[in-house]
Every structure is written in structure tokens, then in C-alpha cells.
C-alpha positions as CSV (number, residue, x, y, z in Angstrom):
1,X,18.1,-39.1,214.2
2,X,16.6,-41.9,216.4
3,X,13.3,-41.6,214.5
4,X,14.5,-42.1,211.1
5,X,16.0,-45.3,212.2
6,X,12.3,-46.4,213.7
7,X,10.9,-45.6,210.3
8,X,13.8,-47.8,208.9
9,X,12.8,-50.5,211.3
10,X,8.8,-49.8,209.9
11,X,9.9,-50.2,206.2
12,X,11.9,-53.7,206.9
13,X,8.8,-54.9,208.6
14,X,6.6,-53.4,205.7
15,X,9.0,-55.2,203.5
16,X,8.4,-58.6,205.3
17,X,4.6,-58.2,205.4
18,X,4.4,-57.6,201.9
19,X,6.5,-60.2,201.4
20,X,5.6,-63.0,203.7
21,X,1.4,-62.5,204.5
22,X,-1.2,-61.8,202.6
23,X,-2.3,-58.9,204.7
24,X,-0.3,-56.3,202.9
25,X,-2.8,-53.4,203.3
26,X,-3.0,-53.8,206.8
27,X,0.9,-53.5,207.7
28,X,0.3,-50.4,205.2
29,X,-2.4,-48.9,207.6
30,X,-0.3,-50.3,210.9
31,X,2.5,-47.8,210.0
32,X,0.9,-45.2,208.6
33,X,-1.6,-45.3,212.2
34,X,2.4,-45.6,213.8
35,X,3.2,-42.5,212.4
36,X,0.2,-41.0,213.0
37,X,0.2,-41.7,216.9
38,X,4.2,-39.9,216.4
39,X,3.1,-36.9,214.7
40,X,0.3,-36.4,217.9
41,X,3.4,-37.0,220.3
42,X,5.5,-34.7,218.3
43,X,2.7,-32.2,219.1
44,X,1.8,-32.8,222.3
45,X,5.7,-32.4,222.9
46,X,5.3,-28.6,221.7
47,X,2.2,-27.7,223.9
48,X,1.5,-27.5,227.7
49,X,0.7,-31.1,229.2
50,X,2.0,-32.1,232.8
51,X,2.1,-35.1,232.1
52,X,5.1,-37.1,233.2
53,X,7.8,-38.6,231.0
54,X,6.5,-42.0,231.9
55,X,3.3,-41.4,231.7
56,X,4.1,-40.4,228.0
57,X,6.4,-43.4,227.2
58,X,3.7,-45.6,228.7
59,X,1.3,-44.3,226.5
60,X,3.7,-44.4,223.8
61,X,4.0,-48.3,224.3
62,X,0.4,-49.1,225.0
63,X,-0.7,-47.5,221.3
64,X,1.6,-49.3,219.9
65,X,0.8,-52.5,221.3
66,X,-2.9,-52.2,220.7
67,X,-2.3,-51.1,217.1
68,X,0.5,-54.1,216.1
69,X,-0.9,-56.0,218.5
70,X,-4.4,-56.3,216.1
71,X,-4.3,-59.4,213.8
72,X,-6.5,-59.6,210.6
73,X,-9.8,-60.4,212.1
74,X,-10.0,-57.7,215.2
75,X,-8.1,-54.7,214.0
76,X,-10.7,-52.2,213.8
77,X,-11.5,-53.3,218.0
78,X,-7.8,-52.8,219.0
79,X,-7.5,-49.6,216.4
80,X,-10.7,-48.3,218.1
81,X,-9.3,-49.1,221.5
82,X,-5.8,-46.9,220.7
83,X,-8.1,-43.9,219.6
84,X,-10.2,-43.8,222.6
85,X,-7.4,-43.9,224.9
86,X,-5.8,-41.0,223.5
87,X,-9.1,-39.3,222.8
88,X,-9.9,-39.8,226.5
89,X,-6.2,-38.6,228.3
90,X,-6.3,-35.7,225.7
91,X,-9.7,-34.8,226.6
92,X,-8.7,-35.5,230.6
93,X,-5.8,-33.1,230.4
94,X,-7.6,-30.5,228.1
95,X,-10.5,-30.4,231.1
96,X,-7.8,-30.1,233.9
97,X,-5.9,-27.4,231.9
98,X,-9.4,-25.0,230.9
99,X,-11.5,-25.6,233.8
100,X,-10.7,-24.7,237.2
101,X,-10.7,-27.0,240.5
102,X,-13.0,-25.7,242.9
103,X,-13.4,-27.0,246.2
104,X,-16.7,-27.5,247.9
105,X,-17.1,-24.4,249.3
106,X,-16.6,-22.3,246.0
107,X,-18.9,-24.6,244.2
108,X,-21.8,-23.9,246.5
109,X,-21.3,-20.6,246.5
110,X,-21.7,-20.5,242.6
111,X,-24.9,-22.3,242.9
112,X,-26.7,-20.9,245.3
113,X,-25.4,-17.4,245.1
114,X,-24.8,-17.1,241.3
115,X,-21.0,-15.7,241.9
């Protein structure tokens, strides 16, 4: 229910974009790269992470801030910026979650003798 009211709060602010700037087609792609960044929370929410609630709020915030943080002039920088820090986490926590740790000890063995 909470999310129907962000998406509310996105058409009132498409509303005053279209209305107020001449930048229309980049409020468009601002909340339609806003839902997108929801829809990969809404999945990561059904999968396996350990990440922390606050680690997923605070990553929550910081897309959002690089993506309606980006005026006319540098949004492809901060766009690019909000897909490499997912694509990096993402990629973080799919290496922790299919490889295994191993210590020292176990990664000399497996060198030197093949086990």
C-alpha cells in the first residue's frame, strides 16, 4: 500500500517536471530508473542475501540519490555510478554465496596437492 503512494508521489513530481522544466524526458527516465531499482529490491527481497536491513535501506537511499540527484548535463555519470554500485554488491554477495571461504591452509593444499 506504501508503494502505491511512492508512485503517487513519482507522478506529482512527473507532473511538475513536465510542467515547470524543459527536461521532461529525463524526469520520464528518472522514474522509470526508480522503479526499476524497486522491481531489483522487490527481487532481491525473494532470494537469499544476508544482507542487513540497513544495509538494504542504505542502498535504497544512495540509488536514489545518485539517480535524482543527476541534473541535465551529468546524468549518464551519476546513472552509470547507481548501476555499478548495484552491479558490484550484487556481484559481492553472489561471490560470497557460490564460492567457498577457504583459509590458508586449505588453499595450499589445493595448489600444491591438487585436492
Amino acid at each position: 500500500h506504501i508503494y502505491y503512494i511512492s508512485l503517487f508521489f513519482l507522478l506529482i513530481y512527473f507532473i511538475i517536471a513536465a510542467t515547470r522544466t524543459a527536461h521532461v524526458s529525463l524526469a520520464f527516465l528518472n522514474i522509470i530508473t526508480l522503479i526499476f531499482l524497486d522491481f531489483i529490491h522487490i527481487c532481491l527481497s525473494r532470494g537469499d542475501i544476508s544482507w542487513s536491513p540497513g544495509f538494504i535501506i542504505a542502498l535504497m537511499v544512495m540509488g536514489r540519490i545518485l539517480i535524482m540527484g543527476s541534473g541535465p548535463s551529468i546524468w549518464v555519470l551519476n546513472y552509470s555510478a547507481a548501476y555499478t554500485m548495484y552491479a558490484i554488491l550484487l556481484a559481492q554477495e553472489m561471490i560470497n554465496t557460490y564460492l567457498p571461504n577457504l583459509s590458508k591452509r586449505q588453499a595450499s593444499r589445493m595448489v600444491f596437492a591438487g585436492e
